[in-house]
PAFI-434082 format. One record per residue (C-alpha): y, z, x; residue in one letter. Coordinates in steps of 0.25 Angstrom, whole numbers, padded with zeros to 4 digits, always signed. Each point is the difference from the previous one (the first is absolute). Last residue first. Layout:
// PAFI-434082
> c2 | c3 | c1 | rest
> Y | Z | X | a
...
END
This chain:
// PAFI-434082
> c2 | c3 | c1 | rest
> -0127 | -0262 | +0188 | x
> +0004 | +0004 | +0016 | x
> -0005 | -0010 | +0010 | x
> +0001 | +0005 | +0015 | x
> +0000 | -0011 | +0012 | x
> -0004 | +0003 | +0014 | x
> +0001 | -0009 | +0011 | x
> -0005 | -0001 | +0015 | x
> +0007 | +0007 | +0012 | x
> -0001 | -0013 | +0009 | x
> +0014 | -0004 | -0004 | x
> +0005 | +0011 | -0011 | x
> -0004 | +0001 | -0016 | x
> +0003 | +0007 | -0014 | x
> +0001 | -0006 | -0011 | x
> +0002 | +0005 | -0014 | x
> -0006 | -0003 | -0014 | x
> +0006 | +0004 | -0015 | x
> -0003 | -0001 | -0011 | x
> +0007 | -0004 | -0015 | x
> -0009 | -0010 | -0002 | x
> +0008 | -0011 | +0003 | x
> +0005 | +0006 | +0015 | x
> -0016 | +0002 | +0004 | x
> +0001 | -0016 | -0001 | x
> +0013 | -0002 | +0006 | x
> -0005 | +0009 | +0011 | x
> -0012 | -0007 | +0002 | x
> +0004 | -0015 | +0001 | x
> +0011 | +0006 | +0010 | x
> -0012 | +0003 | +0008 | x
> -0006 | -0013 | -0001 | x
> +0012 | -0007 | +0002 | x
> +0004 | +0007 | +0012 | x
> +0008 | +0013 | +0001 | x
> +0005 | +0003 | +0012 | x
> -0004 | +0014 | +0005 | x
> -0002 | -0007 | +0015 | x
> -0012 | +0000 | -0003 | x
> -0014 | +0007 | +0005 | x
> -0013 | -0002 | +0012 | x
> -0010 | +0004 | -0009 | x
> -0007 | +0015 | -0002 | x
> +0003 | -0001 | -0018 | x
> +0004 | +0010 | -0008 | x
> +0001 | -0001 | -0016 | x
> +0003 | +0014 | -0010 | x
> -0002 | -0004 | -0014 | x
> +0007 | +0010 | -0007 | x
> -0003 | +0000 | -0018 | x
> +0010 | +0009 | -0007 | x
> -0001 | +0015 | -0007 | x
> -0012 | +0001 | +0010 | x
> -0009 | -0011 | +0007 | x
> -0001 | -0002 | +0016 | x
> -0007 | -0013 | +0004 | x
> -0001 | -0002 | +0015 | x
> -0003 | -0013 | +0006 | x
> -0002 | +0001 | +0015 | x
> -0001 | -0014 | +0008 | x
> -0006 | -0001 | +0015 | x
> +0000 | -0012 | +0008 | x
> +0013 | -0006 | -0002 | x
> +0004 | -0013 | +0004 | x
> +0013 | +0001 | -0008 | x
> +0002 | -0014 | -0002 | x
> -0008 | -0008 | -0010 | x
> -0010 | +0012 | -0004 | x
> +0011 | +0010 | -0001 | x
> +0008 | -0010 | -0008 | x
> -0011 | -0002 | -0009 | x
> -0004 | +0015 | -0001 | x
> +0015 | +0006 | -0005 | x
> -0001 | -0013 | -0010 | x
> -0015 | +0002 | -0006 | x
> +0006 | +0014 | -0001 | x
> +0014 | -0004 | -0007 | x
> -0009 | -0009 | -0009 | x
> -0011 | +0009 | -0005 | x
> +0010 | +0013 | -0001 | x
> +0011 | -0012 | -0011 | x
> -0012 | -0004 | -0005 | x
> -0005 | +0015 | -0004 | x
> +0015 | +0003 | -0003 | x
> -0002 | -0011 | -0012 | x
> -0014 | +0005 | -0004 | x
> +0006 | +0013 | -0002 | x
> -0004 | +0014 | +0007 | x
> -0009 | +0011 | -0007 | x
> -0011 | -0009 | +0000 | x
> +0000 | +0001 | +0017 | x
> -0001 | +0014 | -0001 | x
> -0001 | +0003 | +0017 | x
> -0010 | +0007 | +0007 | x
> -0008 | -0013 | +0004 | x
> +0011 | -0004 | +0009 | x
> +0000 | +0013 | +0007 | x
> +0000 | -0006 | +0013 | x
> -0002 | -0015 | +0004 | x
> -0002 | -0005 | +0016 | x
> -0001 | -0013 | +0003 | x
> -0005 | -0005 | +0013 | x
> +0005 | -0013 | +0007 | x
> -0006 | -0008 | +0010 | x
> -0015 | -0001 | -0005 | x
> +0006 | -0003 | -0013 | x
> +0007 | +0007 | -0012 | x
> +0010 | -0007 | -0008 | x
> -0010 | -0004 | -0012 | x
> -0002 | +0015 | +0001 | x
> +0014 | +0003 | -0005 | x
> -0001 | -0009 | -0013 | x
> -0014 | +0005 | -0002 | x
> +0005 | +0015 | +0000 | x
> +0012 | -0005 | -0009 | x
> -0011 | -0006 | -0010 | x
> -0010 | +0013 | -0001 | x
> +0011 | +0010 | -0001 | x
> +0004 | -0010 | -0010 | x
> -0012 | +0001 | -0010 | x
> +0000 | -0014 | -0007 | x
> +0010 | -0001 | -0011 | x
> +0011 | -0003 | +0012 | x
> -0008 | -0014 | +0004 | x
> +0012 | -0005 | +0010 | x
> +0002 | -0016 | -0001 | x
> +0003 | -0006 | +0014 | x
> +0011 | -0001 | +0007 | x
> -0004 | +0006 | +0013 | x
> -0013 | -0008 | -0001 | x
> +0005 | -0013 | -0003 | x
> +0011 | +0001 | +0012 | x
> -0012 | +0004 | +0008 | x
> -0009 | -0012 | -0004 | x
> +0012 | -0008 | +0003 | x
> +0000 | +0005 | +0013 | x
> -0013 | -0001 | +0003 | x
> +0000 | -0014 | -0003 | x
> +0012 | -0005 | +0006 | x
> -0009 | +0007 | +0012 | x
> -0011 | -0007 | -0003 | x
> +0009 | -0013 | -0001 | x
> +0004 | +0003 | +0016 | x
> -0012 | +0002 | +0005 | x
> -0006 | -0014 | -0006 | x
> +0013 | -0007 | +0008 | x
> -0003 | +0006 | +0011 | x
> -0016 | -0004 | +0001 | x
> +0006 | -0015 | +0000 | x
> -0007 | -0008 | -0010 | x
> -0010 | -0011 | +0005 | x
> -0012 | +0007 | -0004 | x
> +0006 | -0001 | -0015 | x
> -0013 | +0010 | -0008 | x
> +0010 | +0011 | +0003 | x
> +0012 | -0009 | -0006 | x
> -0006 | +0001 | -0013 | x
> -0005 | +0014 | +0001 | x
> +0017 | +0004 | +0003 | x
> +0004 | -0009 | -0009 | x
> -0010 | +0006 | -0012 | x
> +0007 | +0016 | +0006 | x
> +0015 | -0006 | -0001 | x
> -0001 | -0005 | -0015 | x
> -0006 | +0013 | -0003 | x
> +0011 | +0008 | +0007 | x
> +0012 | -0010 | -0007 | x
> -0007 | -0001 | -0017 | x
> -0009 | +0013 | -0002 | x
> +0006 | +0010 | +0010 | x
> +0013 | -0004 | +0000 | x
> +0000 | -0002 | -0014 | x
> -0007 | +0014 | -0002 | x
> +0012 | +0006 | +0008 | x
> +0010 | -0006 | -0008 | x
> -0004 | +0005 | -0014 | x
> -0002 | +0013 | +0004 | x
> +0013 | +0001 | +0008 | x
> +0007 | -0005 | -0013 | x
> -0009 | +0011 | -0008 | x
> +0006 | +0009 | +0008 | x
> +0015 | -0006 | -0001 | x
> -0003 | +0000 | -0014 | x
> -0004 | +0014 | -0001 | x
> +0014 | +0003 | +0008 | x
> +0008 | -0008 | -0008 | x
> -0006 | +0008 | -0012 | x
> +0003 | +0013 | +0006 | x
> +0015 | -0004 | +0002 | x
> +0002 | -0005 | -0016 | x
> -0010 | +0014 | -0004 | x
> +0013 | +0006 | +0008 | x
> +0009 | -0007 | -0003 | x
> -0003 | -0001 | -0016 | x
> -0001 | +0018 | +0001 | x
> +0013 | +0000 | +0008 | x
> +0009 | -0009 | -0011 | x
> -0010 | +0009 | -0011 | x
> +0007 | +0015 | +0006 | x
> +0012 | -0007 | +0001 | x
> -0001 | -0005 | -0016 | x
> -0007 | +0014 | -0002 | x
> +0013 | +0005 | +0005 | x
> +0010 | -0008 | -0006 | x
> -0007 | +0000 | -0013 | x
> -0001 | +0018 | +0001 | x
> +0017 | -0001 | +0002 | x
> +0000 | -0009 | -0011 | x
> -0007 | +0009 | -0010 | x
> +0009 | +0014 | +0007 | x
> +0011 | -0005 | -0002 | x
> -0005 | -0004 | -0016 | x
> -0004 | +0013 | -0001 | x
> +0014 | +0006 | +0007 | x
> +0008 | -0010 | -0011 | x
> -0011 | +0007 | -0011 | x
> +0004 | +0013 | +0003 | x
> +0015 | -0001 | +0002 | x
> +0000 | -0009 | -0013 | x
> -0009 | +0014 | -0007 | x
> +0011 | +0008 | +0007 | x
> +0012 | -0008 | -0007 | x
> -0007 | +0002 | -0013 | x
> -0001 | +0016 | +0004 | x
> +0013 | -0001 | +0000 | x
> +0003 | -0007 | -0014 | x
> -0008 | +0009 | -0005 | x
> +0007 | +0012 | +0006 | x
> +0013 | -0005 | -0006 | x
> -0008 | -0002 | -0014 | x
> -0002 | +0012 | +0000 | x
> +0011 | +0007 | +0002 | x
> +0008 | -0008 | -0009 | x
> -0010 | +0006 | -0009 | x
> +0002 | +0013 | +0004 | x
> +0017 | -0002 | -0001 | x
> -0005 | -0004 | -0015 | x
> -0009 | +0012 | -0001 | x
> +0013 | +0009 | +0005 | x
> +0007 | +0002 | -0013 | x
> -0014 | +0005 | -0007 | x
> -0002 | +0010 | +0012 | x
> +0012 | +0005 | -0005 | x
> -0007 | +0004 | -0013 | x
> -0012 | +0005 | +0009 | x
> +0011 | +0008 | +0007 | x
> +0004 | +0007 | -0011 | x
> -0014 | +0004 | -0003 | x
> -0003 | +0006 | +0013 | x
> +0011 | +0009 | -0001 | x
> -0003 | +0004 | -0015 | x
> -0015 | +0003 | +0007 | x
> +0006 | +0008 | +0012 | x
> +0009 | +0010 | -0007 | x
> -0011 | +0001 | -0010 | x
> -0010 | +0003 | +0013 | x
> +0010 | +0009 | +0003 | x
> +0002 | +0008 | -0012 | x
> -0015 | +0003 | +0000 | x
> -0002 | +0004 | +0014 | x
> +0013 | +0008 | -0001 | x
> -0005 | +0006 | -0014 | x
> -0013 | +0004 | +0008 | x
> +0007 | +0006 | +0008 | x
> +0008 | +0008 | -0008 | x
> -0012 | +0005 | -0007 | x
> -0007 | +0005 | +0013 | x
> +0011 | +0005 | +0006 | x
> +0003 | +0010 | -0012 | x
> -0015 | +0004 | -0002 | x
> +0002 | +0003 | +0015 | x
> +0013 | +0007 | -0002 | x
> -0009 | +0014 | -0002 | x
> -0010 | -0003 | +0013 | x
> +0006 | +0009 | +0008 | x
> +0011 | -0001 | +0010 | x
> +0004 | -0009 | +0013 | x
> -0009 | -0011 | -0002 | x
> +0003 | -0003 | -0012 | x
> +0016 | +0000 | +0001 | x
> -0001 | -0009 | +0010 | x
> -0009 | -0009 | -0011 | x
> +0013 | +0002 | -0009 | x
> +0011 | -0004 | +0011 | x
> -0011 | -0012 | +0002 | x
> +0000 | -0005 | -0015 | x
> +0015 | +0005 | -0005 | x
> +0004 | -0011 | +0012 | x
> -0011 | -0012 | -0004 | x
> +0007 | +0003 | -0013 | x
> +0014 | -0008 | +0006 | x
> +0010 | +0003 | -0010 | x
> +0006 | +0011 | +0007 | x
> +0004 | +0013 | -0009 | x
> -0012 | +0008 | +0000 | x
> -0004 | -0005 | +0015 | x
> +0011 | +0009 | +0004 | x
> -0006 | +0012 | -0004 | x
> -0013 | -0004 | +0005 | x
> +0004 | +0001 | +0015 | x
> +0007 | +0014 | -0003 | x
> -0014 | +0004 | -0007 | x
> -0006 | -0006 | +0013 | x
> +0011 | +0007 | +0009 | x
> -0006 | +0013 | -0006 | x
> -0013 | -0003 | -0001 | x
> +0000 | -0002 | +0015 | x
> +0005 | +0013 | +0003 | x
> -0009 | +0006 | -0009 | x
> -0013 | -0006 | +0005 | x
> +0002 | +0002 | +0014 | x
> -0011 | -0005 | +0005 | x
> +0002 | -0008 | +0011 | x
> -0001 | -0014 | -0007 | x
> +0006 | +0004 | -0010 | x
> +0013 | +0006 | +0006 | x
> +0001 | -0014 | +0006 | x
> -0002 | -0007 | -0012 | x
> +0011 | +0007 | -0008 | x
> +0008 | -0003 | +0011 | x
> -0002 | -0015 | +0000 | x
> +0002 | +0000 | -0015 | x
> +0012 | +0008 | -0001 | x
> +0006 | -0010 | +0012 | x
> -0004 | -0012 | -0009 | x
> +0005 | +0004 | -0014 | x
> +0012 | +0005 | +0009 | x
> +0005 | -0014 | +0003 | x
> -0003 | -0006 | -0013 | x
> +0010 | +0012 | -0005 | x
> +0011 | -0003 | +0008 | x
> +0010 | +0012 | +0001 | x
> +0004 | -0007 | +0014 | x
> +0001 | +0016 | +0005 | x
> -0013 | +0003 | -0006 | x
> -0004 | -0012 | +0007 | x
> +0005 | +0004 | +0013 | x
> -0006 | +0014 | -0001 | x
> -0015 | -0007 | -0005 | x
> +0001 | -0007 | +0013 | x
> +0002 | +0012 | +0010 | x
> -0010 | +0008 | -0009 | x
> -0011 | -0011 | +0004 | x
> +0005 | -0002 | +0014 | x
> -0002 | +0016 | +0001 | x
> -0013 | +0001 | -0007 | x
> -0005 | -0010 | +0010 | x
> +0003 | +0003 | +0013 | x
> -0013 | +0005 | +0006 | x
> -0009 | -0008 | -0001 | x
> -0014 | +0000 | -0011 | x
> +0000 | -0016 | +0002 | x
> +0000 | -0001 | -0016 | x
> +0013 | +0010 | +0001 | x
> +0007 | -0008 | +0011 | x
> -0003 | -0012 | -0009 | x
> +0007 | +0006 | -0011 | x
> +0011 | +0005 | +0008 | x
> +0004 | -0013 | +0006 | x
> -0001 | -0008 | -0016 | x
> +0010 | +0012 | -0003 | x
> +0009 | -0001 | +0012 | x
> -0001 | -0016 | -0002 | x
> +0005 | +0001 | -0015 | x
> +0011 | +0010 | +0003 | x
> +0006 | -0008 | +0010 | x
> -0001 | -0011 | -0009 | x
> +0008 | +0008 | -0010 | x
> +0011 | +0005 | +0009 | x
> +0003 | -0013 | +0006 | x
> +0010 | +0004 | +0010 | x
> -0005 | -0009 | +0013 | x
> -0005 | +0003 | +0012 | x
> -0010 | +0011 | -0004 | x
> -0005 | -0013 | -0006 | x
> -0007 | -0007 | +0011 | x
> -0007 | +0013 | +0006 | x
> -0004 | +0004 | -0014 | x
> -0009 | -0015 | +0001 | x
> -0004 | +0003 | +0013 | x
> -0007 | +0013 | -0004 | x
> -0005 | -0006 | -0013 | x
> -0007 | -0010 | +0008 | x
> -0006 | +0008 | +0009 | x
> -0005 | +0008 | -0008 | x
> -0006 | -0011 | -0010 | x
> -0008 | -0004 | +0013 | x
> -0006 | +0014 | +0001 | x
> -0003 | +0001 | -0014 | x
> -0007 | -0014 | +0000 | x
> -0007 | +0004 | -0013 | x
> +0001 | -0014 | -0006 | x
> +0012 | +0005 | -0009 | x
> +0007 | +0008 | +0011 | x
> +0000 | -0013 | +0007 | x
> +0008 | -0008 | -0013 | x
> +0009 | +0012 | -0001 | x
> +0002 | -0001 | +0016 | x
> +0004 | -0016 | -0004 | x
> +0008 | +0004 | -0011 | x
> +0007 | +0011 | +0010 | x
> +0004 | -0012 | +0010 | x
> +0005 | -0008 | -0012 | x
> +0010 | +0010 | -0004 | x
> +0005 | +0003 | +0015 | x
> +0001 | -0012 | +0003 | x
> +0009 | -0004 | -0013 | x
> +0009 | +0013 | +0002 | x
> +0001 | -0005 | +0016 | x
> +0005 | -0014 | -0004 | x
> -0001 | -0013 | -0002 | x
> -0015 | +0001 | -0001 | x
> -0006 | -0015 | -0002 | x
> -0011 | +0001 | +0013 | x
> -0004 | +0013 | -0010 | x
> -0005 | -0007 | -0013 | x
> -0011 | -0006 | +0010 | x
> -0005 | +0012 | +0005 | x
> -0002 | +0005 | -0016 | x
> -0007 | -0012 | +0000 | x
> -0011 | +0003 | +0009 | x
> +0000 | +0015 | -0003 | x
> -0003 | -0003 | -0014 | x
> -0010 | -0012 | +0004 | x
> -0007 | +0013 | +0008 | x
> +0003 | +0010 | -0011 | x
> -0008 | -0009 | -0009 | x
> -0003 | +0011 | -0011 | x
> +0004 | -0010 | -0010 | x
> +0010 | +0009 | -0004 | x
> +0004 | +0000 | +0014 | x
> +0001 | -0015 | +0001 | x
> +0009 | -0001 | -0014 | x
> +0010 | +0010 | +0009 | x
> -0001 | -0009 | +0012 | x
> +0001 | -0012 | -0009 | x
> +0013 | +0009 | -0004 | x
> +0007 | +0001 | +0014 | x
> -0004 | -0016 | +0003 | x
> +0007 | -0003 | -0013 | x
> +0013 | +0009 | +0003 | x
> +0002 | -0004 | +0015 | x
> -0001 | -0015 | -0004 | x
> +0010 | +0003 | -0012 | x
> +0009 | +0005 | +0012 | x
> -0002 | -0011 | +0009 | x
> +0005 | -0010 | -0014 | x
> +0013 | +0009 | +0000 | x
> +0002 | -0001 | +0015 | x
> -0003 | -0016 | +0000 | x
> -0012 | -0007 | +0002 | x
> -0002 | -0016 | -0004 | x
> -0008 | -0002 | -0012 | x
> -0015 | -0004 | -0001 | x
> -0005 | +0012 | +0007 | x
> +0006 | +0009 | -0009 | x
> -0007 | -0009 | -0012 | x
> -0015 | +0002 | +0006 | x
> +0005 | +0018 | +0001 | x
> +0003 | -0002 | -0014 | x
> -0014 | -0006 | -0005 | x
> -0006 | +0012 | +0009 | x
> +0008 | +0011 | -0006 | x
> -0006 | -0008 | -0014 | x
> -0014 | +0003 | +0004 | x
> +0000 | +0013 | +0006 | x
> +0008 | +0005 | -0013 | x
> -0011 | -0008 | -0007 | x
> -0011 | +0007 | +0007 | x
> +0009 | +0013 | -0002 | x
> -0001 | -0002 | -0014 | x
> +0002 | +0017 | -0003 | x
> +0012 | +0001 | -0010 | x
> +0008 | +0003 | +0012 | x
> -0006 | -0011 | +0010 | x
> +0003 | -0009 | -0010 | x
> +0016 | +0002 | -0001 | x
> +0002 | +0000 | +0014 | x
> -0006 | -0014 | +0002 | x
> +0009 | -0006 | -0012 | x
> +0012 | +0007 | +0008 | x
> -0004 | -0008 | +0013 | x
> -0001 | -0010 | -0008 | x
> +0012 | +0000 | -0007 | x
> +0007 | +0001 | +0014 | x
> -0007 | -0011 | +0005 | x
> +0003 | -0009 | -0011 | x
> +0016 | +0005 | +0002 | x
> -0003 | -0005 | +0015 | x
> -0005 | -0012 | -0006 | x
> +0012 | -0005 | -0008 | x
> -0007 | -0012 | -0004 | x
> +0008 | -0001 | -0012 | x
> -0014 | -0004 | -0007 | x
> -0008 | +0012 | +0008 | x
> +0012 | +0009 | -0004 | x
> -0002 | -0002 | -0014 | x
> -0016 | +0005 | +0004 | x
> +0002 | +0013 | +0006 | x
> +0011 | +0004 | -0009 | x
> -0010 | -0002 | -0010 | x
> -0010 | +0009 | +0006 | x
> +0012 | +0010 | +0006 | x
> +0002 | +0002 | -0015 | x
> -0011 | +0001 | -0005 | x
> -0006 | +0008 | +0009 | x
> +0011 | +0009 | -0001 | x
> -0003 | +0003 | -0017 | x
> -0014 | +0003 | +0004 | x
> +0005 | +0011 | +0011 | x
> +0009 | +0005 | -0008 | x
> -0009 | +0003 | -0012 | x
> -0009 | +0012 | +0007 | x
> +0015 | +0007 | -0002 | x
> +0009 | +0004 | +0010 | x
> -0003 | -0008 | +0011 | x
> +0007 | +0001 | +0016 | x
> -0001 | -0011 | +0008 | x
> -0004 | -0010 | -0012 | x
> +0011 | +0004 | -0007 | x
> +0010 | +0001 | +0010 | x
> -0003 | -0016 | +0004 | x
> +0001 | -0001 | -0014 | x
> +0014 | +0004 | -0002 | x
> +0005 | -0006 | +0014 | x
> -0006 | -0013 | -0004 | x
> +0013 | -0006 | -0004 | x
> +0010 | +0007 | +0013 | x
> -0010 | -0002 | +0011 | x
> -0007 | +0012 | +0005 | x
> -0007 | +0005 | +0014 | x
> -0009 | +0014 | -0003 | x
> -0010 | -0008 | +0011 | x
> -0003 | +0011 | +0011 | x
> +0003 | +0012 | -0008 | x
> -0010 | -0005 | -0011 | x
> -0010 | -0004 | +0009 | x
> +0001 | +0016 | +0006 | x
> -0004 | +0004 | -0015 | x
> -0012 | -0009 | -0002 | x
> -0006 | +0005 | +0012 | x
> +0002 | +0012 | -0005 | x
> -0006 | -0001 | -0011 | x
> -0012 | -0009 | +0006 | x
> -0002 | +0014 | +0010 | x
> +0001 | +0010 | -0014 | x
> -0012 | -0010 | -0007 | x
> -0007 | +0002 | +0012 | x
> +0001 | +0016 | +0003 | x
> -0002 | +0002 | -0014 | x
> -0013 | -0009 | +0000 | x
> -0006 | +0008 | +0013 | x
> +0004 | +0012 | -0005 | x
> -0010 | -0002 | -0012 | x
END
């Protein structure tokens, strides 16, 4: 129960130090301005809603919009009294959006300064006191002067003290009285001394029951009767708490005598709970009734509220509408986005898979050529070896059976023959379905002879069906390449083939001949361009009477 109390005391004096921030008046809405700041009748409040709702809206279609705000500000006032603090939240918010719109002046910093005070104040009912704080920091980069400071930094002590940061509420309370001992407000002086004492008296200090009667002096001197509600309270409770039962009745007795003539019942509901806690249990009954007529009279309070703003609500369907159809027409606007980035993002896949196609046809175009070039080869080597070698070989036996023919002239058309036999057989067709472990080891022994000894390693260890028939020619034909020329001119004795096969296939070739120069020859340029069209590649590496090494990498 002293938990309530001690809240719905912190969000009246919240409300108390927004009204010594913000009691600016123009010379029409003075009346009302009055009314809303200090009711009379549960009527007032209605009848100022009214007002500043209309007021609100002629000055929308003059677009004065520093009038709007101040409507709004009032509008936002209005609901957090009679309990809407989602729509207070929400219409503090719709000024703030209109403040940014227009360029600041010292009247317009000073509505800033009022809106942020009171989201703080909608924030603590919330029981945000984090946002609270946030704002509250905010309203204070607008303080003009030391009054204003010194108001703002004991709301934001307030707001600590409601999250239980007594120690931080300290503080600010201390540096709050520091700011206004400066100046000759009597009242806010009053306020901070009384906010101070309280929180020296939750901390269990010393200190407290002096700032406490130090306050409740300067208001007896003021003869404000809001003023002393709150120090009569404050003192009550702290006789509570300690249990000083008679003590603390008496200020709550003076507490409720006050409350008799305000209009606010929230007021006669705490003074009388104090009252409770500091006697028997014969005002009980009496607690009990009033409130439960509080309970009642405020959810009439809030229902007749409610239903004035559904007839407002009726006026505004139109604006809602309009609304509506501007968020239509935005979300239009996306959909175009949406379909331009689609149709973006259509062209930008054609280009690519065009690319992507352009690279495919050139290389299927580039391994075609190749085929062909192979089957080319094919074609010429069983041509020279059926039309120009076999023609050569029936010369040769004719002119064997001539006695008369020079035995030059046969040696030299057996060795046209060899050598067409060879340009057949280096050319000719490779049978890749057959096993071509078994094909490359007949390729290199056709080399061997008494003269020369091949020597192959590992050949057998390699996965021959896991590479293409395409890089299986291109391997037949660099090899059959790497052996002619050694054959031809390396005069090599010894030749080591190693086959080394991990995430690539290395062919490691040596030879003991007499070496190049590194120049590449046709044969060995041959080899390179073919290693080159698979995407492989062949080094060379060779001194004069060093001998010559090659690796292949595939």
């Amino acid at each position: 129960m002293k938990k309530n109390f001690f809240l719905s005391l912190v969000i009246f004096t919240l409300f108390f130090s927004k009204q010594s921030i913000c009691q600016e008046k123009t010379d029409s809405l003075s009346f009302y301005s009055e009314l809303v700041n200090a009711p009379k009748k549960e009527t007032d409040l209605i009848k100022s809603y009214t007002f500043f709702n209309n007021y609100f809206k002629t000055s929308l279609v003059k677009k004065d919009t520093t009038s709007a705000i101040y409507a709004l500000w009032y509008k936002a006032s209005i609901e957090s009294q009679n309990g809407f603090i989602y729509d207070s939240e929400e219409t503090s918010i719709k000024a703030l959006n209109l403040l940014d719109k227009v360029k600041p002046n010292n009247y317009l910093n000073l509505l800033r300064k009022c809106i942020f005070n009171h989201l703080g104040i909608i924030y603590i009912k919330q029981k945000n006191a984090i946002k609270a704080v946030d704002l509250y920091h905010k309203a204070l980069s607008f303080s003009e002067n030391k009054k204003d400071s010194a108001t703002i930094y004991n709301n934001i002590g307030s707001a600590y003290r409601a999250n239980k940061d007594f120690i931080k509420a300290k503080q600010l309370f201390d540096l709050s009285y520091n700011l206004i001992k400066k100046t000759n407000d009597t009242l806010t002086s009053a306020l901070i001394l009384d906010n101070l004492g309280d929180i020296k008296s939750k901390m269990k200090v010393n200190g407290a029951l002096e700032d406490l009667n130090s306050a409740l002096k300067l208001r007896i001197q003021k003869k404000n009767s809001t003023a002393l509600y709150t120090s009569y309270y404050h003192l009550a409770n702290y006789y509570n708490e300690r249990g000083l039962y008679s003590k603390a009745k008496e200020y709550a007795l003076k507490a409720n005598a006050i409350a008799k003539t305000s209009t606010n019942i929230t007021y006669k509901k705490n003074a009388l709970g104090l009252i409770l806690e500091a006697s028997n249990n014969t005002y009980a009954k009496q607690y009990i009734r009033l409130n439960d007529s509080i309970t009642l009279a405020e959810q009439l309070r809030k229902n007749t509220f409610a239903f004035m703003k559904y007839d407002f609500s009726k006026e505004q369907k139109k604006a809602d509408e309009a609304k509506l159809k501007l968020i239509e027409s935005q979300l239009e606007k996306e959909k175009e986005k949406l379909l331009k980035l689609i149709y973006l993002a259509l062209i930008l896949f054609i280009v690519l898979a065009s690319i992507a196609l352009y690279f495919l046809i050139k290389y299927r175009h580039k391994k075609e050529k190749r085929l062909e070039v192979y089957k080319t080869e094919t074609r010429i080597s069983e041509k020279v070896h059926d039309e120009v070698a076999n023609d050569v070989y029936h010369i040769m036996t004719k002119l064997q059976n001539n006695e008369n023919i020079n035995e030059d002239i046969l040696d030299d058309l057996e060795g046209i023959y060899n050598k067409t036999r060879d340009i057949s057989k280096e050319n000719s067709a490779i049978h890749l379905n057959a096993n071509f472990n078994e094909v490359l080891k007949d390729l290199l022994i056709s080399y061997k002879n008494n003269n020369i000894n091949i020597i192959t390693k590992n050949n057998s260890k390699v996965n021959w069906d896991k590479i293409s028939n395409e890089k299986k020619t291109v391997i037949y034909r660099v090899l059959q390449e790497l052996m002619t020329n050694m054959k031809k001119h390396s005069k090599a004795s010894i030749v080591v083939l190693n086959f080394v096969q991990s995430n690539k296939l290395i062919i490691n070739y040596t030879d003991n001949g007499v070496g190049t120069d590194n120049k590449k020859h046709n044969g060995l340029q041959n080899a390179e361009n073919r290693i080159n069209s698979i995407k492989g590649t062949i080094t060379f590496e060779s001194q004069i009477d060093k001998g010559f090494k090659s690796t292949i990498t595939i």
